[in-house]
C-alpha positions in Angstrom: 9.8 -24.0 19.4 6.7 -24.0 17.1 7.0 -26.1 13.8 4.8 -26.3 11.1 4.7 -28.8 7.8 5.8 -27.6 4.5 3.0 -29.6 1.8 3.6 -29.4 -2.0 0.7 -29.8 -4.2 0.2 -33.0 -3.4 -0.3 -32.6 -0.1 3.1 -34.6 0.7 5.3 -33.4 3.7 8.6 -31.8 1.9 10.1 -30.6 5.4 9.1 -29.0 8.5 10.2 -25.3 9.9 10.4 -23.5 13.1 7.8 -20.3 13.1 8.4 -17.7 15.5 6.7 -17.3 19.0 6.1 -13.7 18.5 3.9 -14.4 15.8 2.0 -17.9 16.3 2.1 -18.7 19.5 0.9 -15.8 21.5 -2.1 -16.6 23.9 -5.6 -14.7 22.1 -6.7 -11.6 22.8 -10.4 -11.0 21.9 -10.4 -7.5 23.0 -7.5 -7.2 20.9 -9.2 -8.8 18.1 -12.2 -6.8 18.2 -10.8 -3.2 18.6 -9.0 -4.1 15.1 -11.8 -5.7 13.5 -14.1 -3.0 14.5 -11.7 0.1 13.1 -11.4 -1.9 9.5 -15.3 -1.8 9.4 -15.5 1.5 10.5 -12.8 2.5 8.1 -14.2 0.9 5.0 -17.8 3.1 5.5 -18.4 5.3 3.0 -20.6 7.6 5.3 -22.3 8.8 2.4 -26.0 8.3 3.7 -27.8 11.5 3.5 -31.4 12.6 4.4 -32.9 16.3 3.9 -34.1 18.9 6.8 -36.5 21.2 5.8 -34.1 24.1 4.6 -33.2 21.1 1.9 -36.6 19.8 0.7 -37.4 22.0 -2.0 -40.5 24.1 -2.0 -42.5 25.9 1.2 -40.9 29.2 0.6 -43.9 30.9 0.9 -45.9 30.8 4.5 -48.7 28.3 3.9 -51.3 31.2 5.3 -51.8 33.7 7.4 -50.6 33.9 11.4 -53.7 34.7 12.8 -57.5 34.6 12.7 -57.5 31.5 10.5 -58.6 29.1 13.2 -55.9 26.7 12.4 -52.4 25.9 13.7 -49.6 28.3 12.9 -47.2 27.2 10.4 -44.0 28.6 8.5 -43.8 26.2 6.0 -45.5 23.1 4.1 -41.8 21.5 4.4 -41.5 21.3 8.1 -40.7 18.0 9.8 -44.5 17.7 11.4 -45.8 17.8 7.3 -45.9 14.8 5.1 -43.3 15.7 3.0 -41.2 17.8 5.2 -37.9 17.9 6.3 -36.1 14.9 8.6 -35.2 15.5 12.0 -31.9 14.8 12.8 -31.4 12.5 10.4 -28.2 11.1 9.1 -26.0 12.9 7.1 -22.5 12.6 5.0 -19.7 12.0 7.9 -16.7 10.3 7.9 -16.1 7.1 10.2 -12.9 6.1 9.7 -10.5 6.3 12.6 -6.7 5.8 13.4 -5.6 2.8 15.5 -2.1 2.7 17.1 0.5 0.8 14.9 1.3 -1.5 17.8 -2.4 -2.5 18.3 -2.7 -3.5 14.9 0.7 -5.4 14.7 -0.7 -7.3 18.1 -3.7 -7.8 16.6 -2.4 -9.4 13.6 -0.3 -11.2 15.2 -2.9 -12.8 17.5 -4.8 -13.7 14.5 -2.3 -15.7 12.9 -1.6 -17.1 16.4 -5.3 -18.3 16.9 -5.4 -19.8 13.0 -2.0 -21.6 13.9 -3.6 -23.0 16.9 -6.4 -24.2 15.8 -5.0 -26.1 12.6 -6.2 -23.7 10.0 -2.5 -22.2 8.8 -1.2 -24.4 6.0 2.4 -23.6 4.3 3.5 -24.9 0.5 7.0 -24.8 -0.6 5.5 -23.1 -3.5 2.4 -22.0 -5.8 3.9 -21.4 -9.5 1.5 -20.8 -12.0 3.0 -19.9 -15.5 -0.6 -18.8 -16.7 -3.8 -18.1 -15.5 -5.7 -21.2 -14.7 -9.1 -21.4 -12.6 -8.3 -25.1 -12.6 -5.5 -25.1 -11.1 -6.6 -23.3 -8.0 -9.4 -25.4 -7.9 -6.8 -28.5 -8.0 -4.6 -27.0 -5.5 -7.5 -26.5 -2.7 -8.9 -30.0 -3.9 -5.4 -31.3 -3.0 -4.6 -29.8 0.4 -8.4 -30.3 1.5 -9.4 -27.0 1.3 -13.0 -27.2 -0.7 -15.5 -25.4 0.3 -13.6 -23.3 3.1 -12.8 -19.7 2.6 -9.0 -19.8 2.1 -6.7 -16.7 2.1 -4.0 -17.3 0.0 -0.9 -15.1 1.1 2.1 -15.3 -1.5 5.0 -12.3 -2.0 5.6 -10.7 -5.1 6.3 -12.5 -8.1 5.9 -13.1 -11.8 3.3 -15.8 -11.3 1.1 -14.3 -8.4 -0.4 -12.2 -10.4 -1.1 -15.5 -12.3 -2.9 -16.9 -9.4 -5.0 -14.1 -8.4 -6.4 -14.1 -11.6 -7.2 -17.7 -11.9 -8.6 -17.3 -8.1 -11.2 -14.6 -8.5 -13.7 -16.5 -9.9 -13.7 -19.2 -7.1 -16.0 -18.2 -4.0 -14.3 -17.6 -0.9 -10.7 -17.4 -2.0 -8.7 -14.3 -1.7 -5.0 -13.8 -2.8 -3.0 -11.0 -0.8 0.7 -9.7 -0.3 2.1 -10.2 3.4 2.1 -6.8 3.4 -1.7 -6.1 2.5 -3.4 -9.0 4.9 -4.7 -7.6 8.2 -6.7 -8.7 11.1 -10.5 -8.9 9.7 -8.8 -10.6 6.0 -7.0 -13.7 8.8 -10.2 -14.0 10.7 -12.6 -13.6 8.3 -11.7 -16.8 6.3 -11.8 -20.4 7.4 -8.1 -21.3 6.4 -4.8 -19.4 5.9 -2.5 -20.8 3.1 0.5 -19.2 2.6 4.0 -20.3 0.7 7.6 -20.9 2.6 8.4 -17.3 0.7 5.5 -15.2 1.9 6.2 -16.8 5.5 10.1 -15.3 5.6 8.2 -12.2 5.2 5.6 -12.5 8.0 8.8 -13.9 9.9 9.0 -9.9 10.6 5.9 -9.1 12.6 7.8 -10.4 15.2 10.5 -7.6 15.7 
């Protein structure tokens, strides 16, 4: 059975909980790790780089002279490819990237990224973050507290009156991004240094596991 501490502000040890096997203590898949991370990038491309062939690049309607008995090379148009000026070969144009990835992948995935941060000491769980206003002190206070300066920290909390609170006093702090359980995913987990989450938000996650 996996336990974890449950730290108030202070950094004091309130209690200690079971987590779930399913969820933080699966052995680490990088292939797993990379197919997810790789279809988040992919979906979060615009695709809308564009470059102009020579039917686009305005101007060369007319034939730049003659066909024959000129002496020179035969040409349609100043706006072909071989011209300065011209048209781009095969160059890129507006496409969409973004791909589906199986549900189960992406659950496994997840799960294999809260596994690794669990494993490696870089989950931390509060009893609680209230904040009856936004305050970018008390953030700051909060990560000074449980040792967290300087690290990239996602902070997972469930809905409340006072998250809303926090992500506002948060935004202005480098490196610190406040999510639902329902919104983190794969490339959010690994992309940050530490995962702080409350004993509320973790009841939540306690589903990945079914």
């Amino acid at each position: 059975m996996l336990e974890a501490e449950i730290k108030d502000k202070s950094n004091n040890v309130v209690e200690k909980v079971g987590l779930p096997e399913g969820v933080f203590g699966l052995e680490v898949r990088q292939d797993i790790l990379h197919t997810a991370v790789l279809n988040y990038l992919a979906n979060q491309r615009q695709g809308t780089h564009a470059t102009k062939t020579r039917g686009l690049v305005r101007g060369g309607g007319r034939k730049p002279w003659k066909q024959k008995h000129t002496g020179r090379a035969r040409h349609g148009s100043i706006r072909s490819p071989l011209w300065r000026g011209g048209g781009t070969i095969f160059g890129p144009l507006p496409r969409d990237y973004s791909y589906k990835l199986n549900k189960k992948v992406k659950r496994l995935a997840l799960k294999t990224a809260l596994s690794s941060k669990y494993s490696d000491g870089e989950l931390s769980i509060v009893n609680e973050i209230e904040m009856p206003k936004p305050r970018t002190k008390d953030v700051i206070a909060l990560m000074a507290a449980l040792q967290l300066n300087g690290k990239k920290v996602l902070i997972v909390l469930p809905d409340s009156d006072s998250s809303n609170n926090v992500v506002l006093s948060s935004r202005n702090i480098p490196g610190i991004t406040v999510a639902r359980p329902s919104d983190i995913n794969t490339y959010y987990v690994l992309a940050h240094d530490h995962v702080l989450m409350t004993k509320n938000a973790l009841e939540t996650i306690r589903g990945l596991e079914e």
